[in-house]
C-alpha positions in Angstrom: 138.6 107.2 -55.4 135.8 107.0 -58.0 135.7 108.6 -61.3 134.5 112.2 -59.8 137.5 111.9 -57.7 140.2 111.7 -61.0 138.6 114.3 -62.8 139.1 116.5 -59.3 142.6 115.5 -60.1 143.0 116.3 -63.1 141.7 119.7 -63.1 144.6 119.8 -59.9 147.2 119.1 -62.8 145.8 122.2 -65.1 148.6 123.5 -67.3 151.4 121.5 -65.4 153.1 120.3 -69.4 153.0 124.0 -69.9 155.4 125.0 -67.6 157.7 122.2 -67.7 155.6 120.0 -65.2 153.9 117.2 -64.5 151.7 116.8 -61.2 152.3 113.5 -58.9 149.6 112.2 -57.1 150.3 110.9 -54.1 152.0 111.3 -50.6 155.6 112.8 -51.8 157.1 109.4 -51.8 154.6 107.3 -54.0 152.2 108.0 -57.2 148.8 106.4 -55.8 146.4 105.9 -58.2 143.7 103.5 -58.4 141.5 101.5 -60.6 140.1 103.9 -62.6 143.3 106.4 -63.0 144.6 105.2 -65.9 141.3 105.0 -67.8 141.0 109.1 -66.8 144.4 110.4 -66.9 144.9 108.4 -70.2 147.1 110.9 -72.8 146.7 114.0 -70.2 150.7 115.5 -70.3 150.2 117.4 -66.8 150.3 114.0 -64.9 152.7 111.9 -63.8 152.1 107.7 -64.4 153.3 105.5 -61.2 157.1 105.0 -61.6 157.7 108.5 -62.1 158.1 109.3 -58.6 162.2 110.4 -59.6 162.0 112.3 -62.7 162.9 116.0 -62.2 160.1 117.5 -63.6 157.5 116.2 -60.8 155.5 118.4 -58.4 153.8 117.1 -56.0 150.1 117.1 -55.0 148.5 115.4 -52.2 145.8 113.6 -53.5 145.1 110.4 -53.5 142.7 107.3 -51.8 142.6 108.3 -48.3 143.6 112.2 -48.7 141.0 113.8 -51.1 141.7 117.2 -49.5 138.0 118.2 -50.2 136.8 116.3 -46.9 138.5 114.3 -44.1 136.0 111.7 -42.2 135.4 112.6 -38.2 133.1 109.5 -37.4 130.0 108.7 -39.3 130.3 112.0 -41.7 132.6 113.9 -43.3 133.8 117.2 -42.9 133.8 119.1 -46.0 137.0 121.7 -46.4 135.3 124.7 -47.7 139.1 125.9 -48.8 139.1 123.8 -51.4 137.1 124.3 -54.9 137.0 121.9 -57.9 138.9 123.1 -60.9 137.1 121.1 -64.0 139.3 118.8 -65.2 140.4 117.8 -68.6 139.9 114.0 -70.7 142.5 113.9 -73.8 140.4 111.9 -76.6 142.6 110.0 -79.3 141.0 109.7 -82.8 139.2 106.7 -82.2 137.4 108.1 -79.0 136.8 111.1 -80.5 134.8 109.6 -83.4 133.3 107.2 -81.4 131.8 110.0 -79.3 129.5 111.5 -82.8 127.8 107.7 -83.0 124.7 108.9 -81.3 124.8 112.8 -83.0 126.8 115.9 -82.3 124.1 118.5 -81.2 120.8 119.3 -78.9 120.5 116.2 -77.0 120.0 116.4 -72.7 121.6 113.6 -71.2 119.6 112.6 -67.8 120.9 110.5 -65.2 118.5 109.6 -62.7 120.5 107.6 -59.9 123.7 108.0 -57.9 126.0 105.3 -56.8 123.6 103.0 -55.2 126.6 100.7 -54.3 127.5 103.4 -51.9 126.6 104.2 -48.4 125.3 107.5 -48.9 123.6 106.8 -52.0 120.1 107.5 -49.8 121.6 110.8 -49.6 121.9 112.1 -53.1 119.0 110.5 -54.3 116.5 112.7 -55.9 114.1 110.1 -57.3 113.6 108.5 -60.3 109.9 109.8 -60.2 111.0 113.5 -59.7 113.6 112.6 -63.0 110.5 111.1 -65.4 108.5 113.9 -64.2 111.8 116.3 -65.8 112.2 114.0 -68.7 108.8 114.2 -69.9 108.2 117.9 -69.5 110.9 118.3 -71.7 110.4 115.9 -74.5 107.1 117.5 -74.3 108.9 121.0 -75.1 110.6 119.1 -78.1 114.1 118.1 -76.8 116.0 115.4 -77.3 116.1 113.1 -74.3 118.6 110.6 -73.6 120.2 108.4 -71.0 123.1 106.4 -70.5 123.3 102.4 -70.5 126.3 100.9 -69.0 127.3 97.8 -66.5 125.7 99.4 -63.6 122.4 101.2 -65.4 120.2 99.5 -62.7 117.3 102.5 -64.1 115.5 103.0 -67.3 113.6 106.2 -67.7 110.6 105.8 -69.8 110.3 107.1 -73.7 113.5 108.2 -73.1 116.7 107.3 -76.3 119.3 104.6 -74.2 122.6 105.4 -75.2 124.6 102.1 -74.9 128.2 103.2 -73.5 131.3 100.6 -73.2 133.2 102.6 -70.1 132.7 106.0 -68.5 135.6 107.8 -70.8 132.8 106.6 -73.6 130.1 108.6 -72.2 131.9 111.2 -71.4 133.2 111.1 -75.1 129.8 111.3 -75.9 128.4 114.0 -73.6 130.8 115.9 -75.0 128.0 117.2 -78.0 125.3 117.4 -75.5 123.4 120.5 -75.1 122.6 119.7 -71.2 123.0 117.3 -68.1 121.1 116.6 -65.8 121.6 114.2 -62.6 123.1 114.0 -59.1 126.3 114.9 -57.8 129.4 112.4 -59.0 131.2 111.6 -61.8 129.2 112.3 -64.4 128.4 116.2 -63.4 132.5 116.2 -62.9 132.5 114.4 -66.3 130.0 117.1 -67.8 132.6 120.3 -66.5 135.5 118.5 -67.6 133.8 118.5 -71.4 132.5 121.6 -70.6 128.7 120.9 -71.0 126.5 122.9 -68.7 124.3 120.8 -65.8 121.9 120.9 -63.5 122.8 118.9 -61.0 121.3 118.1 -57.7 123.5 118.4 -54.5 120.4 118.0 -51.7 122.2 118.9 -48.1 125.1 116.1 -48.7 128.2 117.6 -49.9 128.0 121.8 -51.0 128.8 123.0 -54.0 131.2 125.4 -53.3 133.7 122.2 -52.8 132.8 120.2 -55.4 130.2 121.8 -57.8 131.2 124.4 -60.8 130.2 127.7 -61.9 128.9 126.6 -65.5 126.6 124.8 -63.9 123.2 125.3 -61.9 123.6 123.8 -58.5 120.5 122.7 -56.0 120.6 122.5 -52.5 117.1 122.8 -51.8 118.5 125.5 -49.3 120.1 122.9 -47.2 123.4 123.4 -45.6 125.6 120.4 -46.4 126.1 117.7 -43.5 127.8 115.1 -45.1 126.6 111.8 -43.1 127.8 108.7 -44.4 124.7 107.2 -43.2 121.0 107.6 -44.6 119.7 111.0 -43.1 116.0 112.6 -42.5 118.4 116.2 -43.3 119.5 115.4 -47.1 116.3 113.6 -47.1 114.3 116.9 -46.9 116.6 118.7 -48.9 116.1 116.7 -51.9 112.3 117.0 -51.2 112.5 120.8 -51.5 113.7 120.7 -54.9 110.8 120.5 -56.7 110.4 119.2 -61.0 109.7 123.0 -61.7 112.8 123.5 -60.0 115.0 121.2 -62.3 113.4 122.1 -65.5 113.3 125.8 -65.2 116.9 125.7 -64.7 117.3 123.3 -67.6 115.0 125.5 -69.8 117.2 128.8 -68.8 120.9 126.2 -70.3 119.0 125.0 -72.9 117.8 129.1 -74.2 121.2 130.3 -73.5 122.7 127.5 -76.0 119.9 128.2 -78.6 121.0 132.0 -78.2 124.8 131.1 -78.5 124.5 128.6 -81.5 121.1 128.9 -82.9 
């Protein structure tokens, strides 16, 4: 599972500590997390740490690496399970994290992100274009927002006249999107990331995965009218559905966040 994937399960765990709880991911027999779990579920009281699997107050939930629930792969796509809907999830800061998050400021700025996971196979799928992001970027420093984007291990993209934001691990960014006014960027962990810290988004689905599975309701989702086919592979589908969404398309709905947080906090 990637990043997206452990916020998913966090929001699962939602108010577990509350009522005497904590949720165990995994198959009923054995907490499964993976590589990035601990960095996520770091200080969150509603889940359960591998070695766990006896203590009385566990419930179990079945997700984990192989058994997202979401989806379940039937040969060169997955099938999405339109049951399920992504509850945002939560990231408990300590002290340090949560100073560490004001270093860049606290207010106005709209973080862009203007590639997916190009190490994985459907990367082609969710890629809007770093053109189409530039074209966003500078319509809206042009307006007189603060633009910024995200440097970390795998930046491979560096928008132009655009603030880079050096960050030392994705719970850093996210500490730090927390005082953003806006996202803006594809679907994965950092739109999961942006709902967790409760930071509106526009974020760009294409015809790969819909959003009523994985997207929020804070949050403007694009399709470009595509239903959601989820190939694995590169496919001529998501391809045209990213080309229907047009820069108009991403900025009007980032103008229409940005108005309604001017309106909220002047």
């Amino acid at each position: 599972m990637g990043y997206g994937d452990q916020l998913m399960g966090s929001g699962l765990a939602r108010g577990a500590a509350a009522r005497g709880k904590r949720i165990a991911l995994g198959d009923g027999r054995r907490i499964l997390w993976d590589e990035h779990s601990k960095e996520i579920f770091r200080g969150n009281p509603n889940l359960a740490p591998p070695g766990s699997e006896r203590d009385p107050d566990i419930e179990w939930v079945p997700f984990y690496k192989g058994h997202r629930i979401y989806n379940k792969r039937l040969g060169p796509r997955w099938k999405w399970n339109f049951a399920f809907h992504a509850v945002p999830g939560e990231l408990f800061f300590d002290t340090a994290e949560l100073a560490a998050g004001r270093r860049y400021g606290t207010t106005g700025f709209v973080v862009i992100e203007p590639q997916s996971a190009q190490w994985k196979s459907v990367a082609a799928n969710k890629d809007w274009g770093v053109r189409n992001f530039q074209g966003v970027a500078d319509r809206l420093k042009a307006a007189g927002f603060r633009i910024v984007q995200f440097r970390g291990d795998r930046s491979a993209v560096a928008l132009q006249g655009v603030e880079q934001f050096a960050t030392r691990s994705f719970r850093d960014a996210l500490a730090v999107l927390a005082h953003a006014a806006l996202y803006i960027g594809g679907e994965g962990g950092l739109h999961h990331g942006a709902a967790a810290v409760r930071i509106p988004a526009v974020v760009l689905f294409g015809g790969f995965i819909p959003p009523s599975v994985t997207g929020y309701a804070t949050h403007t989702n694009l399709t470009g009218a595509a239903e959601a086919c989820g190939s694995l592979n590169p496919c001529p589908h998501c391809r045209r559905a990213m080309l229907s969404i047009s820069v108009d398309d991403v900025f009007n709905a980032a103008i229409g966040h940005l108005s309604e947080q001017q309106r909220k906090y002047g």
